[in-house]
C-alpha positions as a Markdown table, in Angstrom:
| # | Residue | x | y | z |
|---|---|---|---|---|
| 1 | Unk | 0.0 | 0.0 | 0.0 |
| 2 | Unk | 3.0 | 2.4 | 0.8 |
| 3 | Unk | 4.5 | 2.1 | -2.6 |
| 4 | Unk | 0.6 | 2.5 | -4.0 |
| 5 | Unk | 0.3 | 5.9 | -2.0 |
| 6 | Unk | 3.8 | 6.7 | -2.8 |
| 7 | Unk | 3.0 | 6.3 | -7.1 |
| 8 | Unk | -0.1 | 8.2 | -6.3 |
| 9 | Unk | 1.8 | 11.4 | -5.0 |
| 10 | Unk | 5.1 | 11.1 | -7.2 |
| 11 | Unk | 3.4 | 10.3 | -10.2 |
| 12 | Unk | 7.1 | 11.1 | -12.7 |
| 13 | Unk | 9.1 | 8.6 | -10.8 |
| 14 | Unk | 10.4 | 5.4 | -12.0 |
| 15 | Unk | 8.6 | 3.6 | -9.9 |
| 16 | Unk | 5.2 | 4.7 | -10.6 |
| 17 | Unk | 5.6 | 3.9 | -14.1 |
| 18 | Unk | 6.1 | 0.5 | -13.2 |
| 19 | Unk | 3.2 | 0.0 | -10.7 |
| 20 | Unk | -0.3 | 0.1 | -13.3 |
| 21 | Unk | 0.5 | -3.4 | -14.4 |
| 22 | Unk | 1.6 | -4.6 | -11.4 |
| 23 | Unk | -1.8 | -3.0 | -9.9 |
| 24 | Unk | -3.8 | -4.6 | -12.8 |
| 25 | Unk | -2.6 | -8.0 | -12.0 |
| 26 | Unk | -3.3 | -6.8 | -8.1 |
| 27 | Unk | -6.6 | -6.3 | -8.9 |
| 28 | Unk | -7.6 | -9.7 | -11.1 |
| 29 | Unk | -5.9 | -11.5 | -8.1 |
| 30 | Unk | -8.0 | -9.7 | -5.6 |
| 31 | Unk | -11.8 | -10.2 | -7.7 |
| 32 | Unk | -10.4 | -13.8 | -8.4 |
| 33 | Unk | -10.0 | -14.3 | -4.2 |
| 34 | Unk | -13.5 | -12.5 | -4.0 |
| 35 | Unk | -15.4 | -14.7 | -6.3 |
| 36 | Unk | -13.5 | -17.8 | -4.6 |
| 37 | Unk | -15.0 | -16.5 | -1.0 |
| 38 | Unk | -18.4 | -16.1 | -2.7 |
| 39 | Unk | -17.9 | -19.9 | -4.2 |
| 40 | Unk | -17.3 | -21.3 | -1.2 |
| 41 | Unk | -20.3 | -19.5 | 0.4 |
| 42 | Unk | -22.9 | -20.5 | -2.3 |
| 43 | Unk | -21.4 | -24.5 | -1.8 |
| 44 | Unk | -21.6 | -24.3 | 1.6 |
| 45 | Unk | -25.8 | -23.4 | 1.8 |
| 46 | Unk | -26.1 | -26.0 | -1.1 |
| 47 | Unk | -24.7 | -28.8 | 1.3 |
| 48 | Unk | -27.0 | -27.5 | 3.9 |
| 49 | Unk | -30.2 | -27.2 | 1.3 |
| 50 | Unk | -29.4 | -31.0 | 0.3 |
| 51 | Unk | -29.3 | -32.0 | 4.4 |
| 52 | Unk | -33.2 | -30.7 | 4.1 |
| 53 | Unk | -31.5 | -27.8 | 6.2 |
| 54 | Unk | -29.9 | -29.3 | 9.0 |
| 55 | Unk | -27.4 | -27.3 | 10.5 |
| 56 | Unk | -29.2 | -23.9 | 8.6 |
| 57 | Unk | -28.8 | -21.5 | 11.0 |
| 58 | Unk | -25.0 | -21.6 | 12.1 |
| 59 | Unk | -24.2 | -22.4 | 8.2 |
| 60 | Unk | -26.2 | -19.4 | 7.2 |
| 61 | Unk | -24.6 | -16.8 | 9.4 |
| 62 | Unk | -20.9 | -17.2 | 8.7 |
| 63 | Unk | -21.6 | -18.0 | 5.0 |
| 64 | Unk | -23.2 | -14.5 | 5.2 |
| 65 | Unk | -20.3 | -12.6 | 6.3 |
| 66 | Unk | -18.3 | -14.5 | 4.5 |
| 67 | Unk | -20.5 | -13.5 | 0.9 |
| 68 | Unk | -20.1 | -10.1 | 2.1 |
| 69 | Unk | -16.7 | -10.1 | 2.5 |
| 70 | Unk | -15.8 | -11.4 | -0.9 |
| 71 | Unk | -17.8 | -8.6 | -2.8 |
| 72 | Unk | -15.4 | -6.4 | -0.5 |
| 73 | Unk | -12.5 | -8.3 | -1.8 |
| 74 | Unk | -13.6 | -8.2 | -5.2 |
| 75 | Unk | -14.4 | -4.0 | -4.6 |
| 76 | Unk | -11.0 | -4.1 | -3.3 |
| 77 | Unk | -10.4 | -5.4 | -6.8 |
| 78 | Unk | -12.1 | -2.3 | -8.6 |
| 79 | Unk | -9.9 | 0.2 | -6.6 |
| 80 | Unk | -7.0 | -1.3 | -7.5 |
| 81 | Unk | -7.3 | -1.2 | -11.1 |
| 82 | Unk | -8.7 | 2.4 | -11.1 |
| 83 | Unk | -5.1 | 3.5 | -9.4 |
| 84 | Unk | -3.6 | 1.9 | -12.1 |
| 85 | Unk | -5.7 | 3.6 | -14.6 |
| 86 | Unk | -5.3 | 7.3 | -12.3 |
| 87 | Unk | -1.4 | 6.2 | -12.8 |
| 88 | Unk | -2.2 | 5.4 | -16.5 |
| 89 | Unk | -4.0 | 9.0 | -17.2 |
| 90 | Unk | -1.0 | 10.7 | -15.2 |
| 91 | Unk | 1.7 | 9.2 | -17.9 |
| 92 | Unk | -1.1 | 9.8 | -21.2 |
| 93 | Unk | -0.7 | 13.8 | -19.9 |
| 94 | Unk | 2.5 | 14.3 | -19.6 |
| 95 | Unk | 3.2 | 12.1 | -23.0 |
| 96 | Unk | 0.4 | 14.9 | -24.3 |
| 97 | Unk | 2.1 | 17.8 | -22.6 |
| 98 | Unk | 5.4 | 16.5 | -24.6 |
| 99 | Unk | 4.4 | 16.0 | -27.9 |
| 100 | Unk | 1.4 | 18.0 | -28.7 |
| 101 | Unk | 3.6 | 21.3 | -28.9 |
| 102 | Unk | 4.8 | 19.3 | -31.9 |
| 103 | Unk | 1.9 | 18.6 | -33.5 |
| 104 | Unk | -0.1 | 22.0 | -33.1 |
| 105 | Unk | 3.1 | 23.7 | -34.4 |
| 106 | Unk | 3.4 | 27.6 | -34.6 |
| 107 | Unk | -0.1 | 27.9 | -35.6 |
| 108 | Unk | -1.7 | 27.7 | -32.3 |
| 109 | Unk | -3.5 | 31.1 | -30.8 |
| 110 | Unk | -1.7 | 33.0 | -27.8 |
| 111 | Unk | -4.0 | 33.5 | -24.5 |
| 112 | Unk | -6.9 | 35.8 | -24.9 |
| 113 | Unk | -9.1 | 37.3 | -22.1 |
| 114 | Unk | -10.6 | 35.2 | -19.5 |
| 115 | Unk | -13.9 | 34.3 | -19.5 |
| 116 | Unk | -16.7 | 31.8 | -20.0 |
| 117 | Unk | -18.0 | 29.9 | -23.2 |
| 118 | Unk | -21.0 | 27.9 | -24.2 |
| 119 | Unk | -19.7 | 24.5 | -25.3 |
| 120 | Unk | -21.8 | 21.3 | -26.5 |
| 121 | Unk | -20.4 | 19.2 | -23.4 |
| 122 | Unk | -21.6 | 22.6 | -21.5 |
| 123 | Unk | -19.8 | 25.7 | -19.9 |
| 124 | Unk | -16.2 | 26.5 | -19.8 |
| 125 | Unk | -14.0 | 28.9 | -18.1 |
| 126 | Unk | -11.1 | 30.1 | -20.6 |
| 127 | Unk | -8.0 | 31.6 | -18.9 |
| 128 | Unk | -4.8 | 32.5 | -19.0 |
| 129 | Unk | -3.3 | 29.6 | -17.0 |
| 130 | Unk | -4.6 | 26.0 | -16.0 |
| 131 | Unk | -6.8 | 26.5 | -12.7 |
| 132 | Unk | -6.4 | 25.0 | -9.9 |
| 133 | Unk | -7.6 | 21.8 | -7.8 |
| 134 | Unk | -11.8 | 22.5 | -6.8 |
| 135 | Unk | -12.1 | 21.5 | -2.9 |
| 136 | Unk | -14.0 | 18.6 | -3.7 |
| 137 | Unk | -10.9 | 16.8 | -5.9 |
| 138 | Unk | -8.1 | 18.0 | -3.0 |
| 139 | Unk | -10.6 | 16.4 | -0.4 |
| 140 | Unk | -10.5 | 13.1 | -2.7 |
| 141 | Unk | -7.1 | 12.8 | -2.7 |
| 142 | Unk | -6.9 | 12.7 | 1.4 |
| 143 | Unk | -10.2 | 10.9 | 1.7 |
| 144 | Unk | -10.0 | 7.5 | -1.1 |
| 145 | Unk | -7.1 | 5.7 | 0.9 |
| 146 | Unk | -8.4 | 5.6 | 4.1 |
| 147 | Unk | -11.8 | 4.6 | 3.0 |
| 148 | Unk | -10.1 | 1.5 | 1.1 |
| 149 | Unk | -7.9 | 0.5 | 4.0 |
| 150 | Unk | -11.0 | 0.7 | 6.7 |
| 151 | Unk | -13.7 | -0.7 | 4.7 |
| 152 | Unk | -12.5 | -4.3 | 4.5 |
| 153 | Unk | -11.2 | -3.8 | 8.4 |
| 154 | Unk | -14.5 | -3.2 | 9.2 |
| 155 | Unk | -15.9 | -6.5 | 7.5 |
| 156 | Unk | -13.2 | -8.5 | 8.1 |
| 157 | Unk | -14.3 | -8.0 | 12.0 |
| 158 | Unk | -17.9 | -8.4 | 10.9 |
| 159 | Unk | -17.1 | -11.7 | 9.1 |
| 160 | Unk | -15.2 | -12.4 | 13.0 |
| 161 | Unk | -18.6 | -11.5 | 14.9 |
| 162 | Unk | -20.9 | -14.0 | 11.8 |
| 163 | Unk | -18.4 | -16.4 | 13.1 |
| 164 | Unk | -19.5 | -16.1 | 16.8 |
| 165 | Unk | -23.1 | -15.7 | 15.7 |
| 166 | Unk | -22.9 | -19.2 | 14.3 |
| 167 | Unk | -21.5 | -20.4 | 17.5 |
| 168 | Unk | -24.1 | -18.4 | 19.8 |
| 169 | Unk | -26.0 | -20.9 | 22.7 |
| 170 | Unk | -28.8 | -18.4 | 23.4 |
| 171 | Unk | -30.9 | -16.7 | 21.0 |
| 172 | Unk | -30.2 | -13.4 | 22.8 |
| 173 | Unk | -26.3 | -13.7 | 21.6 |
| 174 | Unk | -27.1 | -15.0 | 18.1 |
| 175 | Unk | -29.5 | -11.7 | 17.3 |
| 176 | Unk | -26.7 | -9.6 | 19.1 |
| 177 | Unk | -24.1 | -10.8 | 17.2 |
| 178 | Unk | -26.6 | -10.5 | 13.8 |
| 179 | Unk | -26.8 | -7.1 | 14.1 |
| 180 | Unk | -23.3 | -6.7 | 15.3 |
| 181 | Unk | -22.2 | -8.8 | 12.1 |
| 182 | Unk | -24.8 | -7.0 | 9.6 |
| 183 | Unk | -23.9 | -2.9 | 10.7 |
| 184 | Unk | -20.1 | -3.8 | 10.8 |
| 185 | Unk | -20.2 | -5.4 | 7.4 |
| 186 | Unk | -22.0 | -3.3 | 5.3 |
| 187 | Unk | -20.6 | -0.3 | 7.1 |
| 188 | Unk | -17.4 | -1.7 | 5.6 |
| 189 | Unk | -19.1 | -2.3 | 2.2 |
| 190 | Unk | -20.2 | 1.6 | 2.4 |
| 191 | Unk | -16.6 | 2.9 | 2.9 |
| 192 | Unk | -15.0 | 0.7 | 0.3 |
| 193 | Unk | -17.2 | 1.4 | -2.3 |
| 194 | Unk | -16.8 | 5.4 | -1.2 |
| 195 | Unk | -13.1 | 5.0 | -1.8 |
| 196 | Unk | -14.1 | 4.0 | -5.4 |
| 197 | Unk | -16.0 | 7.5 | -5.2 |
| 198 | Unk | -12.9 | 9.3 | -3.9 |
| 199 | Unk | -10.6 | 7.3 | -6.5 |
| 200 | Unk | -13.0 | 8.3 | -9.8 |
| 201 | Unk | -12.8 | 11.9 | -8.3 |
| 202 | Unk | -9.0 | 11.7 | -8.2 |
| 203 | Unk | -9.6 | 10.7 | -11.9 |
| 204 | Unk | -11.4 | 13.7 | -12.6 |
| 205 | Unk | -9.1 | 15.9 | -11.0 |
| 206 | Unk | -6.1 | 14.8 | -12.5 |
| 207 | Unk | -8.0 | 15.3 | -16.0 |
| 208 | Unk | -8.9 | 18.9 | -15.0 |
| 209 | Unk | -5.4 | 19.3 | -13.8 |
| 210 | Unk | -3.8 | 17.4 | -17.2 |
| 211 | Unk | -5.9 | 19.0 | -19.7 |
| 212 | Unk | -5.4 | 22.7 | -18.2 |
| 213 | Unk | -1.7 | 22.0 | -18.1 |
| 214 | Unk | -1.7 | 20.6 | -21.5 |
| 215 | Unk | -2.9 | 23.9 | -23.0 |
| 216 | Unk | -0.7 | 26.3 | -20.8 |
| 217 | Unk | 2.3 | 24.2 | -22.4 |
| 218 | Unk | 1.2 | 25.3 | -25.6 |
| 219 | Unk | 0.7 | 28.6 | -24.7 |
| 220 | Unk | -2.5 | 29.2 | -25.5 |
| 221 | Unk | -5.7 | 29.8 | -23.6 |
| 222 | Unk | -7.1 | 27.4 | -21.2 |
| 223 | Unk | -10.2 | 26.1 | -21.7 |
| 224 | Unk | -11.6 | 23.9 | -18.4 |
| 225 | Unk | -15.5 | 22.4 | -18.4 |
| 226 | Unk | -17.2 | 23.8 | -15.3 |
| 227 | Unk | -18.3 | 20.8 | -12.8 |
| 228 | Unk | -21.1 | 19.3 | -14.9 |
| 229 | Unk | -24.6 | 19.0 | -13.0 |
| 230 | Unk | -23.8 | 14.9 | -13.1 |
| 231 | Unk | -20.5 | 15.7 | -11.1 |
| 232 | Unk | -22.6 | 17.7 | -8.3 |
| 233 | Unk | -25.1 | 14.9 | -8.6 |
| 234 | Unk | -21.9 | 12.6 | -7.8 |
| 235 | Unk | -20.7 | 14.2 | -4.6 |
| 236 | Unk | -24.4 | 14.7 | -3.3 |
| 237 | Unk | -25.4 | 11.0 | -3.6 |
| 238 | Unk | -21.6 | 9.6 | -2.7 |
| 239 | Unk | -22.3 | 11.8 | 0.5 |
| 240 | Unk | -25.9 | 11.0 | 1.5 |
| 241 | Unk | -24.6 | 7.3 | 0.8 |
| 242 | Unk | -21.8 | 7.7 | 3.3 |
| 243 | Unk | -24.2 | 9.2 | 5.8 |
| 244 | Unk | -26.9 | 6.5 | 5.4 |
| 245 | Unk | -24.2 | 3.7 | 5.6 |
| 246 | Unk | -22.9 | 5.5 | 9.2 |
| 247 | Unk | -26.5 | 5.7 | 10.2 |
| 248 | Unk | -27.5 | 1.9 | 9.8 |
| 249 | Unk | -24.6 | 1.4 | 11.6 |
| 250 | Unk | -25.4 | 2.9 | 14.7 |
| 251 | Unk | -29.0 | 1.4 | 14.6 |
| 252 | Unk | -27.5 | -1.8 | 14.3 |
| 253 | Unk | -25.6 | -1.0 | 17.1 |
| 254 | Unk | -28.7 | -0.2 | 19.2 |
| 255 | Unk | -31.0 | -3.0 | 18.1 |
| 256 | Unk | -27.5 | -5.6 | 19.1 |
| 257 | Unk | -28.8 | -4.3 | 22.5 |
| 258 | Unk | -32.9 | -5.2 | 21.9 |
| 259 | Unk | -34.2 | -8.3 | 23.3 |
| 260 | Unk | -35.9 | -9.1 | 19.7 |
| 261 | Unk | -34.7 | -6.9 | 17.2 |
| 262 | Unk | -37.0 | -8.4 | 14.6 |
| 263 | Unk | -38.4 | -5.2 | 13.8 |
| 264 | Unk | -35.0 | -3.5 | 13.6 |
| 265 | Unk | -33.8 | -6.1 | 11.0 |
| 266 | Unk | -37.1 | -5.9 | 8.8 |
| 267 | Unk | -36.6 | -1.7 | 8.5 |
| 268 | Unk | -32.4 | -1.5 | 8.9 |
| 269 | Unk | -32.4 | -4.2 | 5.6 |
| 270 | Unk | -33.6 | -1.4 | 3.1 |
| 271 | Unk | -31.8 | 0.9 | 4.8 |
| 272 | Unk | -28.1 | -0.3 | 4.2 |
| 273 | Unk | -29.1 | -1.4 | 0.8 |
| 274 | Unk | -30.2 | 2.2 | 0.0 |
| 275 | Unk | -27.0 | 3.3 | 1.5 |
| 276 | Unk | -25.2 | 0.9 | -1.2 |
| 277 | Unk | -27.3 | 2.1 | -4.0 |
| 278 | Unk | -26.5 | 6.1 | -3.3 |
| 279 | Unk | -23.2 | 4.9 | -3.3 |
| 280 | Unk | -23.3 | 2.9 | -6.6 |
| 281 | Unk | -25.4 | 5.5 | -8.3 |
| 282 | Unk | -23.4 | 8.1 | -7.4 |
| 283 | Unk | -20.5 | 5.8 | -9.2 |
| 284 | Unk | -22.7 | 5.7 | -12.5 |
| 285 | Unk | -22.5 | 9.3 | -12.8 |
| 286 | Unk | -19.0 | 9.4 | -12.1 |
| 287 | Unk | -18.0 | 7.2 | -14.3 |
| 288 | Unk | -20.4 | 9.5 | -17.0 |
| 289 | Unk | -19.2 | 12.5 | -15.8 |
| 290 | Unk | -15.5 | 11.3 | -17.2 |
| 291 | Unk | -16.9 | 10.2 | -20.3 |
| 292 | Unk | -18.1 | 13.8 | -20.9 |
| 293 | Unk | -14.3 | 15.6 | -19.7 |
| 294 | Unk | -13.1 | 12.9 | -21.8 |
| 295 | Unk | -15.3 | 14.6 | -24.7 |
| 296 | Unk | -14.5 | 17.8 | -24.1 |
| 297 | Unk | -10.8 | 17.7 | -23.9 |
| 298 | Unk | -10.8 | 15.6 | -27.3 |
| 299 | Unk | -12.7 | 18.3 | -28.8 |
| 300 | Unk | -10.4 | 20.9 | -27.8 |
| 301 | Unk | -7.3 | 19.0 | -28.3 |
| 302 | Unk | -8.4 | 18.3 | -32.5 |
| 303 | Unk | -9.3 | 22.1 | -32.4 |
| 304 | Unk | -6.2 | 22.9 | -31.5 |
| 305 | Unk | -3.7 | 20.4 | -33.5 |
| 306 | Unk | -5.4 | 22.0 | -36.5 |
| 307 | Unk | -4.7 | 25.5 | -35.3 |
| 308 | Unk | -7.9 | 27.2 | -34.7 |
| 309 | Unk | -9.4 | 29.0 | -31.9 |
| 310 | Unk | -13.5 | 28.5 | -31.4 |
């Protein structure tokens, strides 16, 4: 993880170059292990379906944390990669930065006057020099690591207390342990899969960042997309999915300590997978969100290898 967060901030170093495939093969391994877990999980209630369900109850709740924690392994999986691709996107700029000059040749238009311009991917500011880092793409760089690192912690210790459930003599302990096992887990789940947020806002920093510096280089005006609605969309439902994700947990926390927390389970089930589907949704727009920076930057890359200012 140290040389991971080490490419991450020294992107031009030897080192770095050499870490995408590396991280690529990191993350096969790691949705390989998770579809493994999930394997053994699935076999597992299929031995206790054909018994006519002997056994169901202490099979059922450590194949459950064990299920969950393999689509955290496999998440684990998705994170990987996408630091391989940030890594990736870092080298494709400064390859851009170094050979575009070439290609535009003396035909390229000096800076003009800042401003802002209607363009069919939307708005764009146009100035002098690249601008810098929003709040929201500094806060991502901070925020995706942790979130990786705690999120299979936390359901690693989940998949611990499914474990005890199974073991449980009373069923006092067994419901404790449920709910203990349920709000750890997909608490976890909830911070991994923010990570992935923070990582495809990295992504779309570093593409501000790249294509802004790409056009200083040149020296000609910068044009940058304003944040697109589907990027404010982004941050609001990768928040209100963080916020639901904390919230189940501590209900979980209180019904561990309800004599029958039957109730609890039935309303705190929706609620965690709401939580997951912010989260995930919030994903789909980032991931669209790119596709339109991608769009825009293309557009004013061809614009300017043939020498013309729009």
């Amino acid at each position: 993880m140290s040389a991971v967060l080490d490419a991450v901030r020294h992107p031009g170093s030897a080192r770095a170059s050499a870490l995408p495939s590396q991280l690529r093969s990191a993350g096969l391994a790691a949705g390989l292990a998770g579809i493994a877990l999930v394997s053994v999980a699935l076999v597992a209630n299929l031995a206790v379906a054909a018994d006519g369900g002997t056994g169901r109850a202490d099979t059922l709740a450590w194949t459950f944390g064990l299920t969950t924690a393999g689509f955290v392994v496999l998440k684990s999986g998705i994170a990987l990669t996408l630091v391989g691709i940030l890594l990736r996107v870092r080298d494709r700029i400064d390859a851009a930065k170094s050979s575009l000059p070439a290609l535009a040749g003396p035909t390229a238009v000096g800076p003009g006057s800042e401003s802002e311009v209607a363009t069919s991917f939307g708005r764009a500011s146009r100035t002098i020099r690249a601008l810098d880092p929003l709040p929201i793409h500094r806060m991502a760089r901070l925020m995706w690591a942790p979130m990786v690192v705690m999120g299979p912690m936390l359901v690693a210790a989940g998949l611990v207390t499914s474990i005890l459930q199974a073991s449980a003599d009373s069923a006092g302990d067994t419901a404790a342990y449920s709910a203990w096992t349920q709000g750890l887990q997909f608490l976890g789940e909830g911070l991994v899969l923010a990570g992935i947020s923070f990582l495809l806002g990295v992504i779309l920093g570093e593409l501000r960042r790249g294509g802004g510096e790409v056009q200083e280089a040149l020296g000609v005006t910068v044009w940058t997309l304003k944040m697109p609605l589907s990027a404010k969309l982004f941050v609001v439902l990768m928040a209100t999915g963080v916020m639901v994700s904390i919230a189940q947990f501590a209900l979980y926390v209180v019904a561990a300590s309800v004599s029958d927390p039957t109730t609890w389970f039935a309303v705190l089930g929706p609620l965690r997978e709401v939580g997951l589907g912010l989260l995930l949704s919030g994903i789909v727009l980032a991931l669209f969100t790119i596709g339109t920076v991608l769009g825009f930057q293309f557009d004013r890359m061809r614009t300017l290898v043939r020498g013309e200012e729009r």
